[in-house]
C-alpha positions as CSV (number, residue, x, y, z in Angstrom):
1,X,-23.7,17.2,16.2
2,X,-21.0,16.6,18.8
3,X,-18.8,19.8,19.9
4,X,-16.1,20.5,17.7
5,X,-12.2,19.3,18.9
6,X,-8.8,21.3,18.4
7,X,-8.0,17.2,17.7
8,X,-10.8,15.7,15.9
9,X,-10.6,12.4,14.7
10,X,-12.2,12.8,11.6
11,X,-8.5,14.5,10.7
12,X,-6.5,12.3,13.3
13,X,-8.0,9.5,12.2
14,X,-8.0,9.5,8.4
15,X,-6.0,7.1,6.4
16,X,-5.3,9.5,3.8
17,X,-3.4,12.1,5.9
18,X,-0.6,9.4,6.5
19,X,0.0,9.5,2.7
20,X,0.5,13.2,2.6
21,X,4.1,14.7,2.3
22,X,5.0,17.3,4.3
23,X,5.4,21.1,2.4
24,X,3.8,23.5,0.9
25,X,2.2,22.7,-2.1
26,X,3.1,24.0,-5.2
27,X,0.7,25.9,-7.8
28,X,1.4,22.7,-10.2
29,X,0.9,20.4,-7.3
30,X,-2.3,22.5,-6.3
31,X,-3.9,22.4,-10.0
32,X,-3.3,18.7,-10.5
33,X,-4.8,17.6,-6.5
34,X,-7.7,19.8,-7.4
35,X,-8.3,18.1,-10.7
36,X,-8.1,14.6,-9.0
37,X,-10.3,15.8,-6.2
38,X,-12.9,17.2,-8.5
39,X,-14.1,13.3,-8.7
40,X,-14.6,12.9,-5.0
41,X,-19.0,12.8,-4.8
42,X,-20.5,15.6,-3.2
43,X,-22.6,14.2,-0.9
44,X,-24.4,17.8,-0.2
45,X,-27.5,19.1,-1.0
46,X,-27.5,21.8,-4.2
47,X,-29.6,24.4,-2.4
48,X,-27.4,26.7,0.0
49,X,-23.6,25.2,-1.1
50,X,-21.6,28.3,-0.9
51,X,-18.0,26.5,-1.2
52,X,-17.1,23.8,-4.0
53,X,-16.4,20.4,-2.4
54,X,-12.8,20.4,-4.6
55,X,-12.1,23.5,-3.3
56,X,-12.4,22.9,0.7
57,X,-11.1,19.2,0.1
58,X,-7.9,21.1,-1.4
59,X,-7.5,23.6,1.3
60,X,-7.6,21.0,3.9
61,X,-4.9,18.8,2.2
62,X,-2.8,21.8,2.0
63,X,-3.3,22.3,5.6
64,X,-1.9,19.1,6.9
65,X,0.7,19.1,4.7
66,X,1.4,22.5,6.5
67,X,1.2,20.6,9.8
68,X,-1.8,21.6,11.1
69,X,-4.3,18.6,12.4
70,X,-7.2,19.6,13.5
71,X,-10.3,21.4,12.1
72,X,-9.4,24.4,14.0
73,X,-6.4,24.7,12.9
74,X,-7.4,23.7,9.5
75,X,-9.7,27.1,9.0
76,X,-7.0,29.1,10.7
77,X,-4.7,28.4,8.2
78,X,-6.7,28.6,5.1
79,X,-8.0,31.9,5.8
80,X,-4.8,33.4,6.9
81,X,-2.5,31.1,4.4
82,X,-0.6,33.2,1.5
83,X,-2.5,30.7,-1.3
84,X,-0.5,29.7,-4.6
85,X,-3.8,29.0,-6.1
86,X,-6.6,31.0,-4.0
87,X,-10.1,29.2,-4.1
88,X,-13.0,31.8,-4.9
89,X,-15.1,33.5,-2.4
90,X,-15.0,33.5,1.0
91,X,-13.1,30.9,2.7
92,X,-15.0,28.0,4.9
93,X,-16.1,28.3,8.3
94,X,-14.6,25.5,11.0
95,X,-18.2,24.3,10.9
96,X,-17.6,24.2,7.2
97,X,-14.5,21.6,7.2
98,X,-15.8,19.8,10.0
99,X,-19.5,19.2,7.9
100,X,-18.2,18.1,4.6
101,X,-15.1,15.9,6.1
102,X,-18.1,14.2,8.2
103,X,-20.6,13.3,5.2
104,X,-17.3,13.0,2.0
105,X,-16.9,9.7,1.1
106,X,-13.2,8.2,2.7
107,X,-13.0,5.9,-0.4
108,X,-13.9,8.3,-2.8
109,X,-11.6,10.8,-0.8
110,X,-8.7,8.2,-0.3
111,X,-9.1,7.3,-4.1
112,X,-8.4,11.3,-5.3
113,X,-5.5,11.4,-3.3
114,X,-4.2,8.3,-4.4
115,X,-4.1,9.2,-7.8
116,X,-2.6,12.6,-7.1
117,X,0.6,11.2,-5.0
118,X,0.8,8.2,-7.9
119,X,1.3,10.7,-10.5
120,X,3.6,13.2,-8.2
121,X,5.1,9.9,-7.7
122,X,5.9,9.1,-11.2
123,X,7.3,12.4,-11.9
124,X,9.5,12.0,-9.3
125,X,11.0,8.4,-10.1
126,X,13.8,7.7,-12.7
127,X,12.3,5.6,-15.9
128,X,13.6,2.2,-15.8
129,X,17.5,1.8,-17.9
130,X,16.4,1.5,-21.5
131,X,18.9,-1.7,-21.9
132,X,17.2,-3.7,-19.3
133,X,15.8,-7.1,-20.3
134,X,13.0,-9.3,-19.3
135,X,16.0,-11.7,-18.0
136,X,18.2,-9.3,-16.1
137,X,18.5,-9.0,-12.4
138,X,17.6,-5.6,-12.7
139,X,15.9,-3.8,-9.6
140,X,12.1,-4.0,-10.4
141,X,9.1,-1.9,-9.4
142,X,7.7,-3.6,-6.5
143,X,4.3,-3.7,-5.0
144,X,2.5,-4.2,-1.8
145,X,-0.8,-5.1,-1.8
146,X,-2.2,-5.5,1.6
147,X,-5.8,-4.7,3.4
148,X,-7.1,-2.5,5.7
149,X,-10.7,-1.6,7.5
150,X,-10.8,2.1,8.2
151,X,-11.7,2.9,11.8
152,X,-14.8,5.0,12.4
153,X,-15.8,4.3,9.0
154,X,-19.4,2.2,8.2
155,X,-21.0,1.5,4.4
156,X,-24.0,-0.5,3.8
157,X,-22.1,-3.9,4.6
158,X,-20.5,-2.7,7.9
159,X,-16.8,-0.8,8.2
160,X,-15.2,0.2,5.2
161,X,-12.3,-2.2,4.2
162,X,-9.8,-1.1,1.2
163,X,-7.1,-3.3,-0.5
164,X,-4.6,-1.3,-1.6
165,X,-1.4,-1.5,-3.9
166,X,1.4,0.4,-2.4
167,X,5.0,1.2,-3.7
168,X,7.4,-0.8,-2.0
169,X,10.3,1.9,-2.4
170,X,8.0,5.3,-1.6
171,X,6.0,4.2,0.6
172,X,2.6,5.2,-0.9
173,X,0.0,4.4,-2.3
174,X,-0.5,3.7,-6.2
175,X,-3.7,2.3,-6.1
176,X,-6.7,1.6,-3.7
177,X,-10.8,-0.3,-4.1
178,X,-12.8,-1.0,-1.2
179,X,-13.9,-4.5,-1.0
180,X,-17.1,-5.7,-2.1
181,X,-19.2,-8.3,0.6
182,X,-16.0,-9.1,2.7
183,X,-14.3,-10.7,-0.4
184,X,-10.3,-9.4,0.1
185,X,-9.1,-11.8,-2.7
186,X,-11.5,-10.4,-5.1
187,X,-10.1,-7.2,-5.0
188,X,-6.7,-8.1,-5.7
189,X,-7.4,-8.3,-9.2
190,X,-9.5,-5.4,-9.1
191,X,-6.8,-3.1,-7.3
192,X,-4.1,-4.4,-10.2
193,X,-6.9,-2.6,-13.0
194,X,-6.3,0.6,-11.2
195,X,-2.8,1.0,-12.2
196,X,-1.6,1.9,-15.7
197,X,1.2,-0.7,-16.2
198,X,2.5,-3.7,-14.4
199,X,4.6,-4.6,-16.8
200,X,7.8,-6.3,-15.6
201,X,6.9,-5.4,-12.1
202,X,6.8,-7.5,-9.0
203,X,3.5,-8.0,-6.8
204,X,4.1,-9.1,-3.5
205,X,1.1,-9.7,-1.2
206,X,0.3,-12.1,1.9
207,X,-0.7,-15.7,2.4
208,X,-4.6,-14.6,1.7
209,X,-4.0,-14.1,-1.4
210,X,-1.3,-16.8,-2.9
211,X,-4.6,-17.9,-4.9
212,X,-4.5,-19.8,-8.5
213,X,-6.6,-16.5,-9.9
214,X,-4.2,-14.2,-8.5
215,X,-1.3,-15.3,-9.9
216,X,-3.1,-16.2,-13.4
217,X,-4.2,-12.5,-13.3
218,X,-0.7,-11.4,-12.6
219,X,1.5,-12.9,-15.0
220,X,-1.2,-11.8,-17.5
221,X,-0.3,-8.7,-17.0
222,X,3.1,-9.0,-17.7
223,X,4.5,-9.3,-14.4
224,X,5.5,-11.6,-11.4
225,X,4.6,-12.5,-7.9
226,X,6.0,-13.1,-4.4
227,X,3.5,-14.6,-2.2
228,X,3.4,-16.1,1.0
229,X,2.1,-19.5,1.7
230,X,0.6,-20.2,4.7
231,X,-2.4,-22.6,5.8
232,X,-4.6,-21.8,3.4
233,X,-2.9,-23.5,1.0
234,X,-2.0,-27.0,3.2
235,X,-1.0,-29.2,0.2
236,X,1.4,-26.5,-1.5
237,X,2.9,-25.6,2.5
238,X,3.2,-29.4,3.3
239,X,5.2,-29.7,-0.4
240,X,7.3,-26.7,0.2
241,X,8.3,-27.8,4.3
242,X,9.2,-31.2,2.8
243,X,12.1,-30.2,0.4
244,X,15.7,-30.6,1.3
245,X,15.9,-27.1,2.6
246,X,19.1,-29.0,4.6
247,X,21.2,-29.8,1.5
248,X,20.6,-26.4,0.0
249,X,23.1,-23.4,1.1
250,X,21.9,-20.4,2.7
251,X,22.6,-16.5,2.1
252,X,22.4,-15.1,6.1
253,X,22.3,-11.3,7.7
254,X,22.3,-9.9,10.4
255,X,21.5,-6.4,11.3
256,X,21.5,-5.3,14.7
257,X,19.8,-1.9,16.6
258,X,17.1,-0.9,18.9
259,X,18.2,-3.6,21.7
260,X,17.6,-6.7,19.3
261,X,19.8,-8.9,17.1
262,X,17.8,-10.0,13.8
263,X,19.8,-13.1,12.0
264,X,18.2,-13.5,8.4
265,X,18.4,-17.0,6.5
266,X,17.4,-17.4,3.2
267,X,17.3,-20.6,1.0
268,X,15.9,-20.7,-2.7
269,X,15.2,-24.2,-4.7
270,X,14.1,-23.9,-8.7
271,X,11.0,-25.8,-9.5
272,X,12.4,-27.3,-12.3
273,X,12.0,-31.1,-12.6
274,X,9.8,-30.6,-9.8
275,X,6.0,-31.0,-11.8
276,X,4.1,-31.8,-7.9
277,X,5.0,-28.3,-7.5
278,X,4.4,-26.4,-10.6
279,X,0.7,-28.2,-11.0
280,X,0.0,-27.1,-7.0
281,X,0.4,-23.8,-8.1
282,X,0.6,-22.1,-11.4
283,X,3.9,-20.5,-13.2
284,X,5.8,-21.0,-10.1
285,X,9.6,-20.8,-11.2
286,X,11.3,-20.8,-7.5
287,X,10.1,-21.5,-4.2
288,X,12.1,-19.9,-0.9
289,X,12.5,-20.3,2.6
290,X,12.9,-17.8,4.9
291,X,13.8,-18.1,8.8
292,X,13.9,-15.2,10.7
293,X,15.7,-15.3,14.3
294,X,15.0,-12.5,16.7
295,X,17.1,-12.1,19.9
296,X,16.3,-9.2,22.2
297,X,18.4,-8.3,25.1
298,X,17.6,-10.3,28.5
299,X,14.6,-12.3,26.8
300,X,14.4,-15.6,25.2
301,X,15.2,-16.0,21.0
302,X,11.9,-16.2,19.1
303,X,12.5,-17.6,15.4
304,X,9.9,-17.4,12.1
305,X,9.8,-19.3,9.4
306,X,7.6,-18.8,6.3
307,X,7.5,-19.9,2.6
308,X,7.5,-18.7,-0.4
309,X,6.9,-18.7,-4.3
310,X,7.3,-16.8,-6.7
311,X,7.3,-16.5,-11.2
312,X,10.7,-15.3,-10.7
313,X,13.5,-17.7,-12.0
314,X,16.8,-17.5,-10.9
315,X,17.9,-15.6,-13.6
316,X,15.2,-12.8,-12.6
317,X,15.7,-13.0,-9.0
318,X,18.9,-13.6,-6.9
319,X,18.1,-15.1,-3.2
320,X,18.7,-11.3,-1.6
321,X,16.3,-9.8,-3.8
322,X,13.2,-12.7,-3.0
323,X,14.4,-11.9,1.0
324,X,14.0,-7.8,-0.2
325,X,10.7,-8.3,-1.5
326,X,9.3,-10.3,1.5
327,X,10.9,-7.8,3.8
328,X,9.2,-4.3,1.9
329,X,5.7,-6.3,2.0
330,X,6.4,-7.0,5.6
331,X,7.2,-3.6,6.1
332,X,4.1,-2.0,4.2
333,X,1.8,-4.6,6.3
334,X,3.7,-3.1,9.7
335,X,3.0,0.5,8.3
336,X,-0.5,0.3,7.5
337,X,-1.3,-1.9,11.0
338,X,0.1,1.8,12.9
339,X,-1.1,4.2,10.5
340,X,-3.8,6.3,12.2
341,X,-6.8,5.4,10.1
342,X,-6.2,1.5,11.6
């Protein structure tokens, strides 16, 4: 076993810790984590376990939430830390943390906190206006789902990959499978089971998964879709690139900051009368094009444009809320490619 760091990356590098929130945890907070992390394996050996796995998986989320981030640190603070909700017996040695950290399960692990901040989540959140309808332009749930392997991480068919299903407004994480033989669009569908209701939500994801199956499985669910469409789709992309995106008016902003001017355009054509487009891809009620124009001080504009479709009609969906959604999963893509378990 390699010498123990005051920065080891078993801590540094975890995807979980980028979910936590900062504070002290409260003793509801602590009960409900330690439920959740009761279902997290324990990959040690009955004979000579002299701390429950919960119990030192709990202190060391409370830890980094704390601010401390490294194993050192970790054990400092749970044996000197005035507890809320103490564990029993003695608390765990350095060695301890760093042992059962090293041999958990990060999916398992991930999975238990996931659940945890989903339901702090919830009781956090506003329900939705009872006098919405399934036709107003109300502002919807809206959810990310996006990839990523986990550095430093290996299962039986190389590194661990997870798909996950994040709240585009929070920030975190509402739902999260690893994926099965290398197959990212089969655990789409999979990821949307995790999650309690989709109902009248919005699913946004990337061009890897603007798939029949994945839009089927989303509107049967009782909710609608964003997606990108990109080259693996080249019939739908050459469909969608030959429309008279220059007859149809734009909605443009601008935002400038951090030494660049970003100029947003934003053009949205119904499907109806169109039938090429509804049979190349199913219940698609709008399509949208979006050209992004970056201008940086003393370099040379760059401009982007992608597609898009989406179940929302243009009584769901106004063109600023399609250019929202593609912006939040652009965003949770940018935040996952930085976070520290990348």
């Amino acid at each position: 076993m390699p010498a123990l760091s005051s920065s080891l990356p078993a801590l540094r590098d975890a995807d979980w810790i980028a979910q936590l929130p900062a504070g002290e945890l409260s003793p509801t907070d602590s009960v409900r984590l330690l439920e959740a992390l009761g279902a997290v394996p324990d990959p040690r050996k009955r004979r000579g376990r002299r701390h429950a796995l919960r119990w030192v998986l709990l202190l060391t989320v409370g830890a980094v939430m704390a601010g401390r981030n490294s194993l050192v640190a970790v054990a400092s603070w749970a044996a000197r830390a005035d507890h809320r909700l103490a564990p029993p017996g003695p608390t765990p040695s350095v060695s301890t943390f760093a042992r059962v950290l090293a041999a958990v399960d990060p999916s398992a692990l991930q999975q238990a906190v996931d659940a945890w901040l989903a339901r702090r989540l919830a009781d956090r959140l506003p329900a939705a206006h009872p006098s919405a309808t399934a036709d107003a332009r109300w502002p919807r749930r809206a959810i990310a789902v996006d990839g990523k392997v986990l550095r430093g991480t290996r299962g039986p068919d190389g590194q661990v990959k997870l798909v996950a299903a994040y709240d585009h407004d929070a920030g975190l994480v509402l739902g999260q499978v690893a994926v099965a033989g290398g197959d990212e669009i089969a655990a789409l569908p999979e990821v949307l089971d995790t999650l309690p209701d989709l109902a009248g939500s919005v699913v946004t994801a990337d061009a890897l998964h603007c798939q029949d199956a994945s839009a089927d499985r989303i509107v049967e669910a009782g909710a609608h879709f964003v997606l990108t469409v990109k080259g693996n789709r080249p019939r739908l992309r050459r469909a969608l690139a030959v429309q008279p995106w220059a007859a149809v008016p734009g909605l443009r902003s601008r935002e400038t900051g951090h030494g660049r001017t970003e100029t947003r355009s934003v053009k949205v054509i119904s499907t109806d009368g169109q039938p090429v487009l509804q049979k190349l891809f199913p219940h698609a009620a709008q399509i949208a094009k979006i050209t992004r124009t970056r201008r940086r001080w003393g370099k040379k504009p760059s401009r982007e444009t992608v597609h898009i479709v989406t179940s929302l009609t243009h009584r769901q969906a106004t063109p600023a809320q399609l250019a929202a959604y593609v912006r939040g999963q652009w965003s949770i893509e940018v935040r996952r490619e930085v976070a520290p378990g990348e």
